[in-house]
N, C-alpha and C positions, 0 to 999 in steps of 0.2 A: 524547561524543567522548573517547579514550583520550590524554592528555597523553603527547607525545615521540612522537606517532606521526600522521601525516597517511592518513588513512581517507577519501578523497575518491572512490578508485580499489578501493576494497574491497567484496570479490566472496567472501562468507561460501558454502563448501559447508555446507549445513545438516548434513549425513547425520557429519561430524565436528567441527565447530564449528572447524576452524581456515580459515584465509585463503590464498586462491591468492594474496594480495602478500606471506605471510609471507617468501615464498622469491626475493623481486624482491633487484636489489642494493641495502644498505642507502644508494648515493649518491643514488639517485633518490628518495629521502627529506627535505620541505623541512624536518626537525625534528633538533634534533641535541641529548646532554648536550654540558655545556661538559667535562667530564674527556675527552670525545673531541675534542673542536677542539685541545687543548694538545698540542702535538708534530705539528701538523698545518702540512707545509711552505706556504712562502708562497715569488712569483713574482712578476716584472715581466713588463709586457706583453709583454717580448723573449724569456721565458722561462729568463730569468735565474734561479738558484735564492739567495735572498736571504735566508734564515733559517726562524724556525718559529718559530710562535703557543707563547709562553711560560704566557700568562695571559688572562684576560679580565675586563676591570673593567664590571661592572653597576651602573647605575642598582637603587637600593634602591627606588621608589615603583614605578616601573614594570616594573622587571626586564628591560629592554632592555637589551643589550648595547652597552657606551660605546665601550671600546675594546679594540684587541686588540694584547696586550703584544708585540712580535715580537722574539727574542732576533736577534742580528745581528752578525756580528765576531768574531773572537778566533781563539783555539785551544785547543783540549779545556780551554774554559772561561775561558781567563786573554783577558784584553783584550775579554772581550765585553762589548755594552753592548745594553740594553733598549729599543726604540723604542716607544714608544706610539702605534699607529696609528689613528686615529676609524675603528670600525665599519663606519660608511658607504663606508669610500675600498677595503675589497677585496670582492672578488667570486668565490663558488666556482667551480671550473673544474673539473668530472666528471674532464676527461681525465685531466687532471695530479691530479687526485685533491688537491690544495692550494687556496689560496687566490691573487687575482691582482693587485696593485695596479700603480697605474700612475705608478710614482715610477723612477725611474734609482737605480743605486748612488749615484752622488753625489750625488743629493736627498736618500738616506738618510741617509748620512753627514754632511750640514748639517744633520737635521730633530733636532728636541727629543730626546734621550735620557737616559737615566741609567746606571749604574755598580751592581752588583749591591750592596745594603745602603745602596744612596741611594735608594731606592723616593719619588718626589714627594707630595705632598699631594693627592690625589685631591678633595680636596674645594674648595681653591684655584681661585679662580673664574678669576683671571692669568694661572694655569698652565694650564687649560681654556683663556682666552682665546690664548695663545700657540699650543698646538696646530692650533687655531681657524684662526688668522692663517697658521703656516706651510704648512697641507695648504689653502686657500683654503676653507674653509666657515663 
């Protein structure tokens, strides 16, 4: 198997060695780099547009993806602030071509954030456990 690429659906022409999925669109792809996800808008169920995946904090042992940083607020930069969202709580959505959670603005706006150059201690188990506690998992 070729890492970053799902081969489940691939149909080799032998007669040139390339692949009739090469030319599929790359969303129907379950594999993604993380330098692609960052800048990738994010949404409420309402279809609210609510910001854009800033970052993505990985588990070092496992290499799962913990959370995803979602920038939020401000204007051309001033007053915005970082949400840390657990992984688990969005969901791709093809159409929107973004990502989907299912928080209101103003659950955002209550939920854990930080301030650009206040980046949390990702290794803090408290701080995990607060996250924990406000999204219910």
């Amino acid at each position: 198997m070729q890492y970053g690429r799902d081969n489940t659906n691939d149909n080799r022409d032998m007669s040139d060695g390339k692949s009739t999925s090469d030319a599929e669109d790359l969303r129907n792809h379950s594999q993604i780099l993380a330098s692609q996800v960052r800048g990738t808008e994010v949404y409420n169920t309402q279809g609210e547009h609510l910001g854009s995946v800033a970052d993505i904090v990985l588990s070092k042992q496992s290499g799962a993806a913990q959370l995803a940083i979602m920038s939020f607020g401000g204007f051309l930069g001033i007053g915005e602030r970082y949400h840390p969202l657990p992984w688990q709580t969005l969901t791709y959505d093809e159409t929107r071509g973004g990502y989907v959670v299912g928080l209101t603005r103003e659950q955002l706006e209550g939920a854990p954030s930080y301030a650009v150059g206040n980046e949390p201690d990702w290794n803090d188990r408290s701080y995990g456990a607060s996250l924990g506690g406000y999204y219910g998992l």
